[in-house]
Backbone bond lengths (Angstrom), bond angles and torsions (degrees), N, CA, C in turn:
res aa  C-N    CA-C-N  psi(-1)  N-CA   C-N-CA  omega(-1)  CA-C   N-CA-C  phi
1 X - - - 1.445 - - 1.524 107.89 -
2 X 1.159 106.14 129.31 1.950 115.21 174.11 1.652 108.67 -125.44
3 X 1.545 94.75 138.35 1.299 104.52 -172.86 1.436 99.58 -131.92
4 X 1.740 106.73 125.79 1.472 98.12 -173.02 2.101 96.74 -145.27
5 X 1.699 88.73 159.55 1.497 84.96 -175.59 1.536 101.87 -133.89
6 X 1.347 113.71 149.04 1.874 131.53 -163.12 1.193 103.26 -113.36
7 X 1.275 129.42 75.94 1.527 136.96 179.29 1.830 103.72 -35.77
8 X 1.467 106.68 -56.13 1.283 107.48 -174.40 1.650 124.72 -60.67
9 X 1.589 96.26 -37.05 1.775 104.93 147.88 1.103 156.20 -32.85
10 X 1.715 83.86 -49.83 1.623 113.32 -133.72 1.661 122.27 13.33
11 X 1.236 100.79 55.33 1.267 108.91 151.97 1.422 121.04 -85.48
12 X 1.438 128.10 160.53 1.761 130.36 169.72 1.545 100.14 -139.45
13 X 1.329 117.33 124.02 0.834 146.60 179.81 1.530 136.31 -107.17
14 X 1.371 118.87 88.95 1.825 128.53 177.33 1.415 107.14 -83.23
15 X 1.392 103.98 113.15 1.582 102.64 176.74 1.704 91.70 -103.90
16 X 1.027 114.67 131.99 1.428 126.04 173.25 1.480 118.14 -81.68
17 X 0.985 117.18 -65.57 1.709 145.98 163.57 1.572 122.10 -85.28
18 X 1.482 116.32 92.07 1.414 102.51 176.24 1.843 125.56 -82.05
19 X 1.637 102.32 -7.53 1.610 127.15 -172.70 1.683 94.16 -77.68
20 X 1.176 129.92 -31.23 1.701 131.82 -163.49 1.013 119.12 -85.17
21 X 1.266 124.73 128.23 1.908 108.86 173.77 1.645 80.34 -86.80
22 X 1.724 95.57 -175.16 1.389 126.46 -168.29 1.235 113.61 -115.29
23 X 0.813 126.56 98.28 1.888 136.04 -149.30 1.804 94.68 -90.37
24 X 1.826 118.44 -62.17 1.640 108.25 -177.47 1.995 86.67 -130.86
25 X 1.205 95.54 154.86 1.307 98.83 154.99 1.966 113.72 -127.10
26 X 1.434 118.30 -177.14 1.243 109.99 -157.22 1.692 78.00 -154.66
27 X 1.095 109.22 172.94 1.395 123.43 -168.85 1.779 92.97 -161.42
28 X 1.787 99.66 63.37 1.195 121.55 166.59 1.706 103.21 -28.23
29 X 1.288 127.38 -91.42 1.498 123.64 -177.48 1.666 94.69 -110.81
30 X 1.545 88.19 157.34 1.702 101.60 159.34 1.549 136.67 -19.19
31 X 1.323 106.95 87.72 1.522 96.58 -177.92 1.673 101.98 112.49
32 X 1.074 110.84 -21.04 1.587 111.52 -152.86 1.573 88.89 -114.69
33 X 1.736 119.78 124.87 1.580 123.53 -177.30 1.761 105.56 -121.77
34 X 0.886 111.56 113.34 1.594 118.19 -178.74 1.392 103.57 -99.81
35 X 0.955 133.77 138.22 2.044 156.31 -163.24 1.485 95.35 -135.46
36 X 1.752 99.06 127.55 1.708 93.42 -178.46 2.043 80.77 -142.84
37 X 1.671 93.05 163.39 1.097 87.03 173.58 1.560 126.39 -108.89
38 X 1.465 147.13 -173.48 1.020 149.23 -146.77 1.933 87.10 -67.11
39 X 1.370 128.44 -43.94 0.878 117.93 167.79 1.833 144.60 -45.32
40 X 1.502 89.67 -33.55 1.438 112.49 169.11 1.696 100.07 110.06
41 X 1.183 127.33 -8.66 1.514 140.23 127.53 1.892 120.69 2.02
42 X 1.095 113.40 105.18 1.933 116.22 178.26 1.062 101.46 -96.33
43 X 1.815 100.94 101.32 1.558 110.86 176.39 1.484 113.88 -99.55
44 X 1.380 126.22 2.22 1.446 113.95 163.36 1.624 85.27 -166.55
45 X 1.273 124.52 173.23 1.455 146.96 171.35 1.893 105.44 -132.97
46 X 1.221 106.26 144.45 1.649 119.23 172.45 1.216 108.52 -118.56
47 X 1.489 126.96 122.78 1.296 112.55 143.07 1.399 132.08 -143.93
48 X 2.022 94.18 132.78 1.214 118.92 -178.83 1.636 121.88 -37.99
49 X 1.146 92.61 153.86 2.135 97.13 175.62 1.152 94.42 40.95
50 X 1.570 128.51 78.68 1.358 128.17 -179.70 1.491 113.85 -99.26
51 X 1.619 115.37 -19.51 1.588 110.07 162.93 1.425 125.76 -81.06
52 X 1.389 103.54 10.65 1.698 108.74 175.01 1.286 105.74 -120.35
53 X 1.906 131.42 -7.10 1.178 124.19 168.44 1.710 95.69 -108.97
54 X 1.135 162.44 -114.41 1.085 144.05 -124.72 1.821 125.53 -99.35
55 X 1.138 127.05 148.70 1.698 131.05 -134.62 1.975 101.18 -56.25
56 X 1.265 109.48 -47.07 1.775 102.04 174.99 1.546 100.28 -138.87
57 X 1.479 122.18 111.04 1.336 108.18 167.46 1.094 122.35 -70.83
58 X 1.243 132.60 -37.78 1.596 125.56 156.30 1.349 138.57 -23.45
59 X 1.524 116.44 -23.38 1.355 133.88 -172.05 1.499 106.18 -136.56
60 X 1.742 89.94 140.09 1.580 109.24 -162.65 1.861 104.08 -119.39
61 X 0.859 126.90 130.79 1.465 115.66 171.13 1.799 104.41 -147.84
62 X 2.189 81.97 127.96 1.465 84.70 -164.45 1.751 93.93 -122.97
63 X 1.874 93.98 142.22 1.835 88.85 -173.31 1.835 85.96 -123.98
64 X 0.945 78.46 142.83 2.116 93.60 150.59 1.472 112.77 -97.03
65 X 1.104 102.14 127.70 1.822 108.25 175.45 1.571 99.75 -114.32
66 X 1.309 119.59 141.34 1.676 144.00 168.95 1.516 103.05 -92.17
């Protein structure tokens, strides 16, 4: 999984699947772009105006929970 952010964008970007192409994508709500594959599979999500939807796009914090 890669998570990357486009200052010049401000797009933020979760690629889930880097092995998948992206067969349709959908732009479930406003701003929000979902990528699925020929299977119907969500291999990455985009989202637009990402410093006005989530708290710091610049910063990533990843936990494992048991």
């Amino acid at each position: 999984m890669k998570v990357a952010y486009d200052p010049r964008s401000d797009t933020l970007s979760v690629i889930l699947r880097d092995d998948a192409r992206v067969a349709t994508s959908d732009e479930d709500k406003p701003g929000v772009i979902l990528d699925y594959d020929v299977d119907g599979n969500l291999v990455s999500l985009e989202i637009l105006d990402a410093s006005r939807r989530v708290t710091d796009a610049r910063s990533v914090e990843f936990q494992v929970t048991e």
